[in-house]
C-alpha positions in Angstrom: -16.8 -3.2 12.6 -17.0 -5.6 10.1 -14.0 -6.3 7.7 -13.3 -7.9 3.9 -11.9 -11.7 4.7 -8.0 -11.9 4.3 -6.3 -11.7 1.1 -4.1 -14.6 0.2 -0.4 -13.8 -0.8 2.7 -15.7 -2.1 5.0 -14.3 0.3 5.0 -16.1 3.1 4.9 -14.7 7.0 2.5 -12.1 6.0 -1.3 -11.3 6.6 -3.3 -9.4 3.8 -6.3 -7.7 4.7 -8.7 -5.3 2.4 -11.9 -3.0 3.3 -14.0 -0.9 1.2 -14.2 2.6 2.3 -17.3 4.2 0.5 -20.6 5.4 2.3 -22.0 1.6 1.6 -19.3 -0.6 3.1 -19.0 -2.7 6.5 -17.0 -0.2 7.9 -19.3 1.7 10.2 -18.2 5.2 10.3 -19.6 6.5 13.5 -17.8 3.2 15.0 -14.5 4.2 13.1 -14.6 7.7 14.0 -14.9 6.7 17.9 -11.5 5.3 17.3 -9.6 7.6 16.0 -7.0 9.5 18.4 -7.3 13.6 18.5 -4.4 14.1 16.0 -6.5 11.7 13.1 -9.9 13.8 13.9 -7.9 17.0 12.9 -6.6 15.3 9.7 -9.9 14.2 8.9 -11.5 17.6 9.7 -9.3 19.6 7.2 -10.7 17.3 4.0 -12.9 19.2 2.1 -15.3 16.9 0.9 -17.3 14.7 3.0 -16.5 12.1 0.8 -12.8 12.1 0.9 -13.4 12.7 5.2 -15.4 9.7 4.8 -12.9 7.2 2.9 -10.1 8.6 5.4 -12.0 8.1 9.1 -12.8 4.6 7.5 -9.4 3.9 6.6 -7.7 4.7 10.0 -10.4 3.1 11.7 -9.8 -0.3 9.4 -6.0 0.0 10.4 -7.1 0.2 13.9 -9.2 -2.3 14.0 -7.2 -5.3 12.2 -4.5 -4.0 14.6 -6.3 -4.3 17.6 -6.6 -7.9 17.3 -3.0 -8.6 17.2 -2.7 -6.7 20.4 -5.4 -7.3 22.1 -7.0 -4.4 23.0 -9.4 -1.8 22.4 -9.0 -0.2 18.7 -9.1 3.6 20.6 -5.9 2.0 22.4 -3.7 1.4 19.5 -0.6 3.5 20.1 1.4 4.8 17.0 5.2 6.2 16.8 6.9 7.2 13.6 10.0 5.8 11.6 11.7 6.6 8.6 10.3 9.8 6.8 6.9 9.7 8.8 5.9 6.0 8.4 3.5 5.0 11.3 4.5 2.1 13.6 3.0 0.6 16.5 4.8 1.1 19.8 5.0 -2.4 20.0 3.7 -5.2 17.9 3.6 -6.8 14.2 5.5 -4.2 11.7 2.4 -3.3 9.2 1.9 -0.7 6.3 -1.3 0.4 4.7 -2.2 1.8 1.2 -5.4 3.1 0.0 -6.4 4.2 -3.8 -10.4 5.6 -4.1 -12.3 3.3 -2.2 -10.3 0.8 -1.2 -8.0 -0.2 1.5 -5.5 -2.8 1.9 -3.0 -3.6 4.9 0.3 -5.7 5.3 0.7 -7.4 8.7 4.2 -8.8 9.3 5.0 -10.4 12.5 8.9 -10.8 12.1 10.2 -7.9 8.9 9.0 -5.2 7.6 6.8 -4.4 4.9 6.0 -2.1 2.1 1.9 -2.2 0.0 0.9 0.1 -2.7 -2.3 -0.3 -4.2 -3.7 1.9 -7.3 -6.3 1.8 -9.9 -5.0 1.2 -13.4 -6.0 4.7 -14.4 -4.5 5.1 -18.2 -4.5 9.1 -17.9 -2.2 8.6 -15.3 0.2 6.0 -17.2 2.4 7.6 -19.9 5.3 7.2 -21.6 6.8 10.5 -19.9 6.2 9.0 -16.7 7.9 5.8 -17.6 11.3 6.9 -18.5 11.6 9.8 -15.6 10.9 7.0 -12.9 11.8 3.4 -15.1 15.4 2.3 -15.3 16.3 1.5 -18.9 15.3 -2.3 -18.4 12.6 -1.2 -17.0 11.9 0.8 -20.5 12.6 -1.6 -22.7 10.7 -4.7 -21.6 8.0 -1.4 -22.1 8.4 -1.0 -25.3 8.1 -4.5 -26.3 4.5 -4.0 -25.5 1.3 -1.7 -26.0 -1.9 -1.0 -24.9 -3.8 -2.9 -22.0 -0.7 -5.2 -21.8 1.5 -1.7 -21.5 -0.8 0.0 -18.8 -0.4 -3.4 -16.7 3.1 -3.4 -16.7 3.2 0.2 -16.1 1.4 -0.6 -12.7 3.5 -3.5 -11.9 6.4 -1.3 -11.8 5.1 1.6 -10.5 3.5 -0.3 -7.2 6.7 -2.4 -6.9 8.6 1.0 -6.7 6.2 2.5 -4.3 6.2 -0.5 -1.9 9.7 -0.6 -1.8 9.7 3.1 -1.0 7.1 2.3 2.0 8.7 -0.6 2.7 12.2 1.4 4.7 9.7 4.4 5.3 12.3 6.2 2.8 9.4 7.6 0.4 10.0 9.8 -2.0 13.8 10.4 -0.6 14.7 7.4 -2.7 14.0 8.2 -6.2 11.7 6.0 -8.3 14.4 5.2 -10.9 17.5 4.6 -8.3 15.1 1.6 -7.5 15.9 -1.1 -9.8 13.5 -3.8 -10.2 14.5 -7.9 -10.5 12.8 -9.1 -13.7 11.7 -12.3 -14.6 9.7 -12.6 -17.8 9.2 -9.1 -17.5 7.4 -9.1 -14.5 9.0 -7.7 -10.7 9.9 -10.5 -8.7 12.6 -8.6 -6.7 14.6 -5.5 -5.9 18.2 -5.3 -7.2 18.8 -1.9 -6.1 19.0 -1.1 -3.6 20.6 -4.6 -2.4 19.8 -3.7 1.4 17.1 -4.9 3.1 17.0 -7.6 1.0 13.7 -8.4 -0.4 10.9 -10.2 -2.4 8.1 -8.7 -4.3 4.9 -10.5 -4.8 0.9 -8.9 -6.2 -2.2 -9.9 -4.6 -5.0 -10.8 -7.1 -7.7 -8.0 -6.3 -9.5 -7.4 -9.7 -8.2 -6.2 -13.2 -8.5 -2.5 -12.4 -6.3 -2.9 -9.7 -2.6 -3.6 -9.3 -1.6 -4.3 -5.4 2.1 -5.0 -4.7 4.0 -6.1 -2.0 7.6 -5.9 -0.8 8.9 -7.6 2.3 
């Protein structure tokens, strides 16, 4: 199965990997679907559409993969536990978290801390000012409304992934609410989490393409 090349990141410790998942990408999805263990064939068999199925036996199959090399072993081998609300961990081995938005992938492989990715499209139906002040502290807000259009939507992603990784980061989800998260500015940009203080943590983005905003937290 072949993969993207790794992703180079500012945080240091961590590898960055990224796949494409669509019906014309290097993930073979015969080969990924051989992987998979019985509980990820019933996810994939309750998707509707084949290509939603698709995107999601290549995406498990790309985590199993990458995985597999750190451990040495068969990807059908790679054995998962939970922690946190749900967050899959390996039974032993690198801490890692994986985030997906249409058709692409990206994974976080730590070796010594945990980590949190979030990766979305810089879709501007989904960016509004509603959003921003139920899930943006009022710092957060204001360095918002310094700005407008593309330069707004950007932001809007910064903070949003930053939040989200942070979330994924502790496994915590959506039991820590977006705007008890406070975000470490600098310029205007997330460079770290002030709240909560514990674990602490840096946040850093991975240069993917302008329709994308990938952040990490680790």
């Amino acid at each position: 199965m072949a993969l993207v090349d790794q992703i180079s990141t500012t945080l240091t410790g961590l590898d960055i990997w990224s796949a494409s998942l669509d019906d014309d990408a290097t993930i073979d999805l015969d080969i990924a679907l051989r992987s998979l263990n019985p509980v990820e064939r019933s996810r994939a068999d309750r998707f509707v559409y084949d290509r939603d199925r698709h995107r999601f036996v290549r995406g498990r199959g790309f985590l199993r993969q990458v995985l597999a090399g750190y451990l040495d072993r068969p990807a059908k081998d790679v054995a998962f536990t939970e922690i946190g609300n749900g967050k899959p961990a390996l039974v032993s081995g690198p801490y890692f978290n994986l985030s997906h938005s249409r058709d692409r992938a990206v994974l976080a492989v730590s070796a010594d801390r945990p980590v949190g990715i979030d990766l979305e499209f810089n879709d501007r139906r989904l960016a509004s000012q509603g959003i921003a002040r139920s899930c943006f502290t009022e710092a957060e807000c204001t360095v918002l409304n310094t700005i407008s259009g593309v330069a707004w939507n950007q932001r809007f992603y910064a903070f949003w992934t930053a939040k989200e990784a942070r979330m994924k980061l502790t496994g915590e989800g959506l039991s820590l609410a977006p705007k008890s998260i406070e975000l470490e500015l600098e310029d205007g940009w997330p460079i770290g989490i002030k709240h909560p203080s514990q674990p602490k943590c840096e946040v850093g983005f991975l240069d993917i393409s302008p329709e994308v905003t990938c952040c990490i937290v680790s």
